[in-house]
mmCIF file of the N, C-alpha and C atoms, coordinates in Angstrom:
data_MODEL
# 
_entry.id   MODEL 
# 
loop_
_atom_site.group_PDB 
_atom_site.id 
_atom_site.type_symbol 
_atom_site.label_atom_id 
_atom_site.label_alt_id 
_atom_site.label_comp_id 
_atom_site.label_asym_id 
_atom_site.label_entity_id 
_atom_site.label_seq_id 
_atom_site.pdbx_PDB_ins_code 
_atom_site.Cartn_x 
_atom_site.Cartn_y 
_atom_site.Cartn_z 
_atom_site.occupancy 
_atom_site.B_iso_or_equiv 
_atom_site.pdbx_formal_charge 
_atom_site.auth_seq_id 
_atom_site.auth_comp_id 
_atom_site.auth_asym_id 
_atom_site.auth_atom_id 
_atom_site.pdbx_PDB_model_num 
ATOM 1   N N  . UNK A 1 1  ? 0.844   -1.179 0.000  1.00 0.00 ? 1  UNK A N  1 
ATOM 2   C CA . UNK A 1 1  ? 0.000   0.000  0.000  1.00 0.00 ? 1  UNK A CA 1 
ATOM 3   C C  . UNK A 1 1  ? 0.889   1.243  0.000  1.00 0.00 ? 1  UNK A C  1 
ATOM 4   N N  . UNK A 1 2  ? 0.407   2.214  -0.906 1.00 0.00 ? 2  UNK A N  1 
ATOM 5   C CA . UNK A 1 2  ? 1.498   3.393  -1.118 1.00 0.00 ? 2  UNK A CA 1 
ATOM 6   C C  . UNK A 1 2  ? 1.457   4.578  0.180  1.00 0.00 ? 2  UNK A C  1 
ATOM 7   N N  . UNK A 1 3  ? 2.115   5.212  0.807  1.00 0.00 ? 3  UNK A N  1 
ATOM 8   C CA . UNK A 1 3  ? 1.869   6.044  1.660  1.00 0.00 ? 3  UNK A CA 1 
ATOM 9   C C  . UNK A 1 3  ? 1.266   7.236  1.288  1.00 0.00 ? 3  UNK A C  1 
ATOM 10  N N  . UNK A 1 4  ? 0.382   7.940  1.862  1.00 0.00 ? 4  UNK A N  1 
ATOM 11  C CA . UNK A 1 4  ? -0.157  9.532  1.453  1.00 0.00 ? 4  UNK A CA 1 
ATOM 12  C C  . UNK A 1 4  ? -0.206  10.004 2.386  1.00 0.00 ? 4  UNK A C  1 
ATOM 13  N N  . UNK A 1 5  ? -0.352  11.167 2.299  1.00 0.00 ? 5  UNK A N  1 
ATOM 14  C CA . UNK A 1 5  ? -0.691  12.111 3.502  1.00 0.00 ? 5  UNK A CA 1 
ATOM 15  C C  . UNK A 1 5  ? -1.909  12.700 4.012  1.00 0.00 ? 5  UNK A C  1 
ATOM 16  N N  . UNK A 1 6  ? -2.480  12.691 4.846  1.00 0.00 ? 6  UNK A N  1 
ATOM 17  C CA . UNK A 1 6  ? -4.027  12.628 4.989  1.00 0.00 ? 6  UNK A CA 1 
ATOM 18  C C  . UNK A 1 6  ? -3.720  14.281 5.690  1.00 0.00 ? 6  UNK A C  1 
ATOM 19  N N  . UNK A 1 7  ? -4.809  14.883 4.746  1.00 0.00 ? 7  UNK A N  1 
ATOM 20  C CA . UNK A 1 7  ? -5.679  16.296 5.217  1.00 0.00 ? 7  UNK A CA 1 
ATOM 21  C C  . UNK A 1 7  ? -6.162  16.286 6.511  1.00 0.00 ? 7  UNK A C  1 
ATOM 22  N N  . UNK A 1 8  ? -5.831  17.490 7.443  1.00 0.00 ? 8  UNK A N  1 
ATOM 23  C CA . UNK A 1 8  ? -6.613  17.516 8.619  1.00 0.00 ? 8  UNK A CA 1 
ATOM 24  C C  . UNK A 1 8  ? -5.959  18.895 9.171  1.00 0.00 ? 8  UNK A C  1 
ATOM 25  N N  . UNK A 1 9  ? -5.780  19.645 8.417  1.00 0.00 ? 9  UNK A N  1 
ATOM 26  C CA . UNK A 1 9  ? -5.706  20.940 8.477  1.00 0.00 ? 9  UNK A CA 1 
ATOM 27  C C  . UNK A 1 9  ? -6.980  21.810 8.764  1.00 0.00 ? 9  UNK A C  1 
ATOM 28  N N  . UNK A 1 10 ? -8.356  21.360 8.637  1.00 0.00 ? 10 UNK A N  1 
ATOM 29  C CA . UNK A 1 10 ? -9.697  22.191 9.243  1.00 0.00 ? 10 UNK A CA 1 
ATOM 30  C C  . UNK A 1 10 ? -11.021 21.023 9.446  1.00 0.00 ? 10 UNK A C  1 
ATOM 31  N N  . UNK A 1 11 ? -11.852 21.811 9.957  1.00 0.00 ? 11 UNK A N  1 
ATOM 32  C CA . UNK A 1 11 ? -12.760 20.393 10.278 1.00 0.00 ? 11 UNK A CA 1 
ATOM 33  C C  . UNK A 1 11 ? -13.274 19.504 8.938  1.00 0.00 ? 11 UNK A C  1 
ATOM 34  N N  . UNK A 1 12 ? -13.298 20.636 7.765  1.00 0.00 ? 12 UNK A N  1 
ATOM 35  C CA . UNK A 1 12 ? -13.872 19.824 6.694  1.00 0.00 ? 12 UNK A CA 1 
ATOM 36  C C  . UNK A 1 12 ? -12.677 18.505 5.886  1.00 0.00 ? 12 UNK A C  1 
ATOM 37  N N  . UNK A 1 13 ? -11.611 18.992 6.355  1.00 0.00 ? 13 UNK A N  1 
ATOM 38  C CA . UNK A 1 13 ? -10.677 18.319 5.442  1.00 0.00 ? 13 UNK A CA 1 
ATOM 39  C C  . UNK A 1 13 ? -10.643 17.069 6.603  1.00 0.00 ? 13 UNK A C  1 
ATOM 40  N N  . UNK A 1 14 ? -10.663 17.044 7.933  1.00 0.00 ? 14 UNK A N  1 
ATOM 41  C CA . UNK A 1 14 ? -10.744 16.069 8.726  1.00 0.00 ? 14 UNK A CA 1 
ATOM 42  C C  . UNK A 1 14 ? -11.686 14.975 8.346  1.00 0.00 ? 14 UNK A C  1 
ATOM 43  N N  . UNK A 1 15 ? -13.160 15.627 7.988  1.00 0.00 ? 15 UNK A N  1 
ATOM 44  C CA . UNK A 1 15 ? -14.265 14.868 7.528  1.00 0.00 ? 15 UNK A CA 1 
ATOM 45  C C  . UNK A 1 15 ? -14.144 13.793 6.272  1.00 0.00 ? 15 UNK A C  1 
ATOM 46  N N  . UNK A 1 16 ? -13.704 14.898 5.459  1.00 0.00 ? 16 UNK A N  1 
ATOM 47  C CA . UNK A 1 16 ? -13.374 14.403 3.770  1.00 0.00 ? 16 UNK A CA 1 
ATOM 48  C C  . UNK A 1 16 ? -12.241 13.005 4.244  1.00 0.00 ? 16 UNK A C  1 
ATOM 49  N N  . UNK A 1 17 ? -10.889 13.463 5.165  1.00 0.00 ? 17 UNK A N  1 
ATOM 50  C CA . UNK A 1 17 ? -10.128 12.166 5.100  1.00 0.00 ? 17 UNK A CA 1 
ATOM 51  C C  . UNK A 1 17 ? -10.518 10.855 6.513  1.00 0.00 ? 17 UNK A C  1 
ATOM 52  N N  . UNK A 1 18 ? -11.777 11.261 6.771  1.00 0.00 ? 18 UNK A N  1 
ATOM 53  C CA . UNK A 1 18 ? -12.790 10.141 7.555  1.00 0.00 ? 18 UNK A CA 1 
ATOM 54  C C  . UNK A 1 18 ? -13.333 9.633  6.738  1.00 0.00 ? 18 UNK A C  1 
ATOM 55  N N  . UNK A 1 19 ? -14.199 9.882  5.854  1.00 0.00 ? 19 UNK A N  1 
ATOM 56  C CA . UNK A 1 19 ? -14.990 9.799  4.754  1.00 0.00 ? 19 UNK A CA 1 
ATOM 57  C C  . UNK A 1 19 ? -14.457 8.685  4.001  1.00 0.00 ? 19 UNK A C  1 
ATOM 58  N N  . UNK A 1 20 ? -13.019 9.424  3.464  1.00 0.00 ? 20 UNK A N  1 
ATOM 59  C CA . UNK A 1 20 ? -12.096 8.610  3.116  1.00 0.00 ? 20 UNK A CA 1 
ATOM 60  C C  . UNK A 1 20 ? -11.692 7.012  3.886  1.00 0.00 ? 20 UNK A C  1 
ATOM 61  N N  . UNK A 1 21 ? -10.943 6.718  4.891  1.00 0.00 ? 21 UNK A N  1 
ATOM 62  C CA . UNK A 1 21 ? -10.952 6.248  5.435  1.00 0.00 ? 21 UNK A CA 1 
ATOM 63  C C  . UNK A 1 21 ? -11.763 5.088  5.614  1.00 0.00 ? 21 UNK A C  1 
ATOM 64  N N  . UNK A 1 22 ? -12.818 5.499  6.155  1.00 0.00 ? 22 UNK A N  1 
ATOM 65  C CA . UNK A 1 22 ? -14.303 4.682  6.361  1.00 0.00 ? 22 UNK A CA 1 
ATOM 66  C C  . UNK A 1 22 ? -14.311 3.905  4.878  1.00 0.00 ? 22 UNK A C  1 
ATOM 67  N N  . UNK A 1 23 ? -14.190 4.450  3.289  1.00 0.00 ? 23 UNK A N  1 
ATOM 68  C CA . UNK A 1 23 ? -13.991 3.683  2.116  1.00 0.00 ? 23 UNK A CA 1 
ATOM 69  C C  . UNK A 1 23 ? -13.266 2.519  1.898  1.00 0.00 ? 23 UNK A C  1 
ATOM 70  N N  . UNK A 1 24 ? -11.799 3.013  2.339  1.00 0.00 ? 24 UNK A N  1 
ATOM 71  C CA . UNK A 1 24 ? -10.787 2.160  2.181  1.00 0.00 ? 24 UNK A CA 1 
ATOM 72  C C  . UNK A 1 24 ? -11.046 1.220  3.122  1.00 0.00 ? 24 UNK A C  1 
ATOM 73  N N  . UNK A 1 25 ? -11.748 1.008  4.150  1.00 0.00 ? 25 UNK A N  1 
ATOM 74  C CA . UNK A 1 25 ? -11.903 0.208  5.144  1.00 0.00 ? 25 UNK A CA 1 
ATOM 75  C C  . UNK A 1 25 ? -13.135 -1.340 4.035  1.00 0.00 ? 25 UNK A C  1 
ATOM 76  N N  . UNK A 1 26 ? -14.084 -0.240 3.760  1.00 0.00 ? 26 UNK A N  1 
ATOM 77  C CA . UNK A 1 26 ? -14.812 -1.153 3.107  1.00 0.00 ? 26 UNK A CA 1 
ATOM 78  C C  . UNK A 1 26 ? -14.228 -1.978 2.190  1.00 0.00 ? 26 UNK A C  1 
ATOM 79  N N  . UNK A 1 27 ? -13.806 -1.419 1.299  1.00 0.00 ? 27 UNK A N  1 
ATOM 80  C CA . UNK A 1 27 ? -12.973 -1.954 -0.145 1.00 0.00 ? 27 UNK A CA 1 
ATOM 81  C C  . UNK A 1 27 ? -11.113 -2.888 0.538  1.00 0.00 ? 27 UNK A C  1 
ATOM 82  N N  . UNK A 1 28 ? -11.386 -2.817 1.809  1.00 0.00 ? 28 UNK A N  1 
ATOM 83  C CA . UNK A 1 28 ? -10.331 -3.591 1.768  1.00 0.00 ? 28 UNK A CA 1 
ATOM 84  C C  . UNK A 1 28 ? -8.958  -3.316 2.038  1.00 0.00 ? 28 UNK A C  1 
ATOM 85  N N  . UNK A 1 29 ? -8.849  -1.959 1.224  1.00 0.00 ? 29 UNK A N  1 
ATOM 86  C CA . UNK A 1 29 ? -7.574  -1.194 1.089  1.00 0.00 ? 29 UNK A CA 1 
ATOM 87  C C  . UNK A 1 29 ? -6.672  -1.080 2.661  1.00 0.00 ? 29 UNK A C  1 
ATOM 88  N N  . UNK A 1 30 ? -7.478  -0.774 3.380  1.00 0.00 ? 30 UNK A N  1 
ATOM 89  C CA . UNK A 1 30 ? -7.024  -0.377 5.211  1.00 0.00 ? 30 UNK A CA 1 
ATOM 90  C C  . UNK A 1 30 ? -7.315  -1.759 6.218  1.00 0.00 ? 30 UNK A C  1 
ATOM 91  N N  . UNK A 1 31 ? -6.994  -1.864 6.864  1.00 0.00 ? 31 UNK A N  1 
ATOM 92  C CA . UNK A 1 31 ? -7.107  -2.592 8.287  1.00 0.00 ? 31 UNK A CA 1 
ATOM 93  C C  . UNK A 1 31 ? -8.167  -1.941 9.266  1.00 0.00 ? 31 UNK A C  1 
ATOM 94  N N  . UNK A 1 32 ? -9.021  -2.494 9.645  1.00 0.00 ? 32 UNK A N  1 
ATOM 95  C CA . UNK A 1 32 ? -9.722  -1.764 10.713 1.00 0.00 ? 32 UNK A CA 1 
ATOM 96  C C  . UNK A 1 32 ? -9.165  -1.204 12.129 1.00 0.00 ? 32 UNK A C  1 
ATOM 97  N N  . UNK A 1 33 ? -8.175  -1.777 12.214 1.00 0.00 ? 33 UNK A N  1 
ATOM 98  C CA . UNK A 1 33 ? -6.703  -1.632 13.133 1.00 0.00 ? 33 UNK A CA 1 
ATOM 99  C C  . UNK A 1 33 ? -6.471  0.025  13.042 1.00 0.00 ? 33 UNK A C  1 
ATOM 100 N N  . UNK A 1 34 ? -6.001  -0.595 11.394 1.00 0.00 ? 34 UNK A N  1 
ATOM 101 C CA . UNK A 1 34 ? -5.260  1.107  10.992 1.00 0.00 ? 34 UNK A CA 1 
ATOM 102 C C  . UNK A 1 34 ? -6.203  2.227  11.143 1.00 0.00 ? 34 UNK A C  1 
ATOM 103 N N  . UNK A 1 35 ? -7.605  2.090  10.709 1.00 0.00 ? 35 UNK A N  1 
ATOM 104 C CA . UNK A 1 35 ? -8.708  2.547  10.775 1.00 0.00 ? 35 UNK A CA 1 
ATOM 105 C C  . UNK A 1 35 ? -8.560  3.023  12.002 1.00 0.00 ? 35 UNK A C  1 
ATOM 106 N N  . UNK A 1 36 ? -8.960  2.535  12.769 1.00 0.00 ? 36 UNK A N  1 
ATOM 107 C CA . UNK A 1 36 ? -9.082  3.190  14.601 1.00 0.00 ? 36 UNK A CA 1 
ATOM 108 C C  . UNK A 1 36 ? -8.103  3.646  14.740 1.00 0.00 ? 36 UNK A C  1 
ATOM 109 N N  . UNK A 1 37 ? -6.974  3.939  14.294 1.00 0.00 ? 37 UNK A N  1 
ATOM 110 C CA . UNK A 1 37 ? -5.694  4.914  14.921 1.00 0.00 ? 37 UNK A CA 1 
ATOM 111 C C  . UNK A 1 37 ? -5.435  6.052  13.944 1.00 0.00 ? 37 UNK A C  1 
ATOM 112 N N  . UNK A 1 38 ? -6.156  5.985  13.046 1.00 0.00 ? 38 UNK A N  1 
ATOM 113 C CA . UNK A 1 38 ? -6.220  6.676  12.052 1.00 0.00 ? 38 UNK A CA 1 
ATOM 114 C C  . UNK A 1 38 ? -7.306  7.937  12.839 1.00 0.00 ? 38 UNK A C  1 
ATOM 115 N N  . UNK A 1 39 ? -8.366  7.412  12.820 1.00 0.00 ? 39 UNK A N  1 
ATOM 116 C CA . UNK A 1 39 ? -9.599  8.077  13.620 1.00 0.00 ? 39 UNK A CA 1 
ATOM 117 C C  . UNK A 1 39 ? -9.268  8.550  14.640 1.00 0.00 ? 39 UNK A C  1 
ATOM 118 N N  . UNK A 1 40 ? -8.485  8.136  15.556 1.00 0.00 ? 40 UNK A N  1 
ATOM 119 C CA . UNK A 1 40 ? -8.496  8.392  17.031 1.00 0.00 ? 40 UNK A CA 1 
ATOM 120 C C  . UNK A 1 40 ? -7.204  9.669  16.962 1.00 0.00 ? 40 UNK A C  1 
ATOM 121 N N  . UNK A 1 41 ? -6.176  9.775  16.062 1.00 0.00 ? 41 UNK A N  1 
ATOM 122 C CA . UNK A 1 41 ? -5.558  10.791 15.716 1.00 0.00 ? 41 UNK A CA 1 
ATOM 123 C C  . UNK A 1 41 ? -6.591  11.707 15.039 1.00 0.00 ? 41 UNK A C  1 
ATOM 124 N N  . UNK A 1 42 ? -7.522  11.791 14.249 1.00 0.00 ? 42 UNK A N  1 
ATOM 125 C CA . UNK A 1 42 ? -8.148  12.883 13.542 1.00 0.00 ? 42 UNK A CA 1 
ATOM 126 C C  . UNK A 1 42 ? -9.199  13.361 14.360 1.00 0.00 ? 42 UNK A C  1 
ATOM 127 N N  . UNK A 1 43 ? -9.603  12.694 15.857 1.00 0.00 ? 43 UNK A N  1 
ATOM 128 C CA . UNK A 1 43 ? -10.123 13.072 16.595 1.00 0.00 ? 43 UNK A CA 1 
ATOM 129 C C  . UNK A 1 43 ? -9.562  14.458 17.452 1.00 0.00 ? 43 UNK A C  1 
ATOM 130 N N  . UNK A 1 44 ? -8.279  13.846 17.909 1.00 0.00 ? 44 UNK A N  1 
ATOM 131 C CA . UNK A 1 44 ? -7.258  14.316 18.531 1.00 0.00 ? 44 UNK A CA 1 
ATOM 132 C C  . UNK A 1 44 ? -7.112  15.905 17.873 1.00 0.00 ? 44 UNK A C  1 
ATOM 133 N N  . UNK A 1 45 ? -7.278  15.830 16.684 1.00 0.00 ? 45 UNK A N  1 
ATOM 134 C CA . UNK A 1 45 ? -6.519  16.884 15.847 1.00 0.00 ? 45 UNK A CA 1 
ATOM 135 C C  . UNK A 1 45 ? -7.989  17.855 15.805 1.00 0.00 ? 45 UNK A C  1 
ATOM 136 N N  . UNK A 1 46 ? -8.661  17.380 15.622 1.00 0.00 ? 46 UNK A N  1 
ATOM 137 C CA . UNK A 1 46 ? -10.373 18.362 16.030 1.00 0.00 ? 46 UNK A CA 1 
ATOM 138 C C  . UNK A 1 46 ? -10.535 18.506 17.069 1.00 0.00 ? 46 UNK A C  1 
ATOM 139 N N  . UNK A 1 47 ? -10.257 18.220 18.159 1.00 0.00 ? 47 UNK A N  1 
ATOM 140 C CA . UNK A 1 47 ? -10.729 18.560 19.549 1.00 0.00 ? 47 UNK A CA 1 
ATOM 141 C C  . UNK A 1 47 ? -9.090  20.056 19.253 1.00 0.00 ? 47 UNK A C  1 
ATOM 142 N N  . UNK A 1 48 ? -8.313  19.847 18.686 1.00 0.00 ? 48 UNK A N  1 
ATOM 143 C CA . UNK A 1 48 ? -7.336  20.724 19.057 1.00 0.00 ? 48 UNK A CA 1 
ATOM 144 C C  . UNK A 1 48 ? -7.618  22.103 18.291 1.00 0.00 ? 48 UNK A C  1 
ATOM 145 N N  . UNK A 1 49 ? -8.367  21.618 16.884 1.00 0.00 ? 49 UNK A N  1 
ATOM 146 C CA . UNK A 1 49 ? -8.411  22.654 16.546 1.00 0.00 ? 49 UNK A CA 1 
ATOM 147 C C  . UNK A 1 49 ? -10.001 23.339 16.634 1.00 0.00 ? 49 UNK A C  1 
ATOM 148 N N  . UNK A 1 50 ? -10.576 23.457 17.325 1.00 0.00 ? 50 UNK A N  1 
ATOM 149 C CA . UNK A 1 50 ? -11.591 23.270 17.767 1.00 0.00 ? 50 UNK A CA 1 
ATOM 150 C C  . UNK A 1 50 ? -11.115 24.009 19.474 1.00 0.00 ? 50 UNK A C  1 
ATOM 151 N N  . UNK A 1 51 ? -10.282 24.050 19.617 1.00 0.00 ? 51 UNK A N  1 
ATOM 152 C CA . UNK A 1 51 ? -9.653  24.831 21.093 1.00 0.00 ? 51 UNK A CA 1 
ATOM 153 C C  . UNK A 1 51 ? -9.234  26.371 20.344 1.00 0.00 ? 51 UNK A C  1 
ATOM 154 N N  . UNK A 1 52 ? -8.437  25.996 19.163 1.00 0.00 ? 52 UNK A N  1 
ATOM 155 C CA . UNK A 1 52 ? -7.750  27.233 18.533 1.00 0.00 ? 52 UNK A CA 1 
ATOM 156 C C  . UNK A 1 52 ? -9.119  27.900 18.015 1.00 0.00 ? 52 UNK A C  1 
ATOM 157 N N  . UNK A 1 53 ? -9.876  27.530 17.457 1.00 0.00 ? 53 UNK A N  1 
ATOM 158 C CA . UNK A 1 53 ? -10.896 28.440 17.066 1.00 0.00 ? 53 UNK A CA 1 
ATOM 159 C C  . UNK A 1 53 ? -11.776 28.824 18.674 1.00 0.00 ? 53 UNK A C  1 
ATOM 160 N N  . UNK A 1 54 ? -12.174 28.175 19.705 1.00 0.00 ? 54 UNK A N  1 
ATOM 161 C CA . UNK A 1 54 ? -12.939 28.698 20.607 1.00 0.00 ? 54 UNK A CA 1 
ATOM 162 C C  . UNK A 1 54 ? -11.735 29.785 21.296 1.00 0.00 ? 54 UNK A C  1 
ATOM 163 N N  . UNK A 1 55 ? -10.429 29.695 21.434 1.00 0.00 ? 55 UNK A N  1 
ATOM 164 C CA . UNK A 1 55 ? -9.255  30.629 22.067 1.00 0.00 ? 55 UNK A CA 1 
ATOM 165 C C  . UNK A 1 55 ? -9.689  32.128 20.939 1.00 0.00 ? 55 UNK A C  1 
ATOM 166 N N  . UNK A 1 56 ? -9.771  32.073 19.546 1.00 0.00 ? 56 UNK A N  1 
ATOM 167 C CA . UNK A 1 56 ? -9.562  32.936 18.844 1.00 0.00 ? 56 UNK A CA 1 
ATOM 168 C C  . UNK A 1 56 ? -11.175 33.795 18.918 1.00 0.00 ? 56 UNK A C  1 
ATOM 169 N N  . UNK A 1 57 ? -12.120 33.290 19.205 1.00 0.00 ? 57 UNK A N  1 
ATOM 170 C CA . UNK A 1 57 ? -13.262 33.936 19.573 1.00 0.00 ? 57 UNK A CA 1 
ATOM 171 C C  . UNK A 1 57 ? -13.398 34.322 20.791 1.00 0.00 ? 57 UNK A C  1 
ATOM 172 N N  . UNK A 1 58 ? -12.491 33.734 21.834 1.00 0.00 ? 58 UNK A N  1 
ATOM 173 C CA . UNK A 1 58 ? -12.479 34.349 23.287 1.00 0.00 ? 58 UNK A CA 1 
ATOM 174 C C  . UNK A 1 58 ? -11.838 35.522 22.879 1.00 0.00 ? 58 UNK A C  1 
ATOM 175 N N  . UNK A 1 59 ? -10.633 35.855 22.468 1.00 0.00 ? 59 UNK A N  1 
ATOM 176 C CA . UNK A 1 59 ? -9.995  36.757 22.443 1.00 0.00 ? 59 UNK A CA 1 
ATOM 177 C C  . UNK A 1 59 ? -10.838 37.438 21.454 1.00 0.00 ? 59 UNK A C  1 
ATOM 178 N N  . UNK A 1 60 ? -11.288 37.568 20.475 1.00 0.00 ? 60 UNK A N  1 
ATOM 179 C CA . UNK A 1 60 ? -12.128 38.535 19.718 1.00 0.00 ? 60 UNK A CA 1 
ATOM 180 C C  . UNK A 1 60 ? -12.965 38.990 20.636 1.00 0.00 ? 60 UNK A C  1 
ATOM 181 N N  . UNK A 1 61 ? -13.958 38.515 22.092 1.00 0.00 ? 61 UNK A N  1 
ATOM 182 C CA . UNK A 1 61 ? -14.998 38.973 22.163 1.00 0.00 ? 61 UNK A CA 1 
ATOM 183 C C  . UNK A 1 61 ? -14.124 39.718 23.587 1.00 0.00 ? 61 UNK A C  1 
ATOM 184 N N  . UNK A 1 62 ? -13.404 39.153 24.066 1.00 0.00 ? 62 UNK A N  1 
ATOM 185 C CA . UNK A 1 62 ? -12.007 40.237 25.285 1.00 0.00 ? 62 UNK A CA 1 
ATOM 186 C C  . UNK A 1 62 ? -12.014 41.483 24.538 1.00 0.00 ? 62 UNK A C  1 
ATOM 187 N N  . UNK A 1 63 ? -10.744 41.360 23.145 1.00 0.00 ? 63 UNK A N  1 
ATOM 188 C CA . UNK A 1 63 ? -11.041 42.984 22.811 1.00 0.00 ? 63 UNK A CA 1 
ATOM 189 C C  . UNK A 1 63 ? -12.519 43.500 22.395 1.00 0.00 ? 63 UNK A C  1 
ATOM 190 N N  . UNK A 1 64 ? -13.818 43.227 21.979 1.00 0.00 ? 64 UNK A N  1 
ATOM 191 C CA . UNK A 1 64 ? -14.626 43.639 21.949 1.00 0.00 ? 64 UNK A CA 1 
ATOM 192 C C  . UNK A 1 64 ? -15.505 43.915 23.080 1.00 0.00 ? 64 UNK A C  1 
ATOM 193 N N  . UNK A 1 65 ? -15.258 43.573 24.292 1.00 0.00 ? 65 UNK A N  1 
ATOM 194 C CA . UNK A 1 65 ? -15.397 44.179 25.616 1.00 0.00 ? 65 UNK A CA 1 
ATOM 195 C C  . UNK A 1 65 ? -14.546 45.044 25.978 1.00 0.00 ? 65 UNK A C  1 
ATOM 196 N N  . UNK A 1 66 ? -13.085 45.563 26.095 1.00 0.00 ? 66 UNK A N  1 
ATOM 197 C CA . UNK A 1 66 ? -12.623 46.104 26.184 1.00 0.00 ? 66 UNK A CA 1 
ATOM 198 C C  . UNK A 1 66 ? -12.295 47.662 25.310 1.00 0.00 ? 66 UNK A C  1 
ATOM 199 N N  . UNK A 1 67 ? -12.927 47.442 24.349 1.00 0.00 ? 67 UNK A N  1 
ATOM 200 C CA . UNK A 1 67 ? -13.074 48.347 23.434 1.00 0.00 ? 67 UNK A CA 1 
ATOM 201 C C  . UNK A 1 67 ? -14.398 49.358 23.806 1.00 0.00 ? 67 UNK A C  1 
ATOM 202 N N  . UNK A 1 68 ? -15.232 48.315 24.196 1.00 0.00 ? 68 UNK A N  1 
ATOM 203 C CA . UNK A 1 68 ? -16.422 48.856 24.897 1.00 0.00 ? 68 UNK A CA 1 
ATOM 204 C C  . UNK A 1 68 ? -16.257 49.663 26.181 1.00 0.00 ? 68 UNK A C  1 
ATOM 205 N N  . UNK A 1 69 ? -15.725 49.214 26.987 1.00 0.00 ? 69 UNK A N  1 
ATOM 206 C CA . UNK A 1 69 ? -15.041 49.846 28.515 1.00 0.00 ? 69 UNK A CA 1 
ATOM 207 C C  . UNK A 1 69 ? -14.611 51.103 27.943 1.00 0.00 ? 69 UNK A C  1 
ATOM 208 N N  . UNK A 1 70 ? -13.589 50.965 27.081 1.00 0.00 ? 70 UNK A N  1 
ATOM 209 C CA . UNK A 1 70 ? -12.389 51.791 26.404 1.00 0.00 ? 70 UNK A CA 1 
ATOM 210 C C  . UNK A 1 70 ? -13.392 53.293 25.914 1.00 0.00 ? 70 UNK A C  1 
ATOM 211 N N  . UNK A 1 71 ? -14.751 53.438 25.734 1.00 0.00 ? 71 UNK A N  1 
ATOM 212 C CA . UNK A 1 71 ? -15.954 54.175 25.287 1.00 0.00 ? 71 UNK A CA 1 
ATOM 213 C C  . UNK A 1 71 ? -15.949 55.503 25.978 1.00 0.00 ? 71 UNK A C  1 
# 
């Protein structure tokens, strides 16, 4: 089996290479093995980025309180 590099740079590309995944599982191509560690990393990687986006709206709505004070 050839190596690639699996997308998981935003939630949709996480989905698309689940999506993925879940295929190759059917057709044979993957191990259900590989499958679950596959998943359990792209989990990993959404709960993280999924922190970076709730951090980046905390801080948007900090300076937008503070801007308000700032009045």
């Amino acid at each position: 089996m050839a190596k690639r590099a699996l997308r998981a740079n935003n939630p949709a590309a996480v989905r698309a290479t689940l999506v993925k995944v879940a295929n190759e599982v059917r057709t044979g191509e993957l191990l259900p093995q590989q499958a679950n560690a596959i998943t359990a990393c792209m989990n990993a990687i959404l709960a993280s980025i999924r922190i970076d986006e709730q951090e980046a709206k905390i801080a948007q709505l900090e300076k937008m309180l503070l801007d308000k004070i700032a009045e």
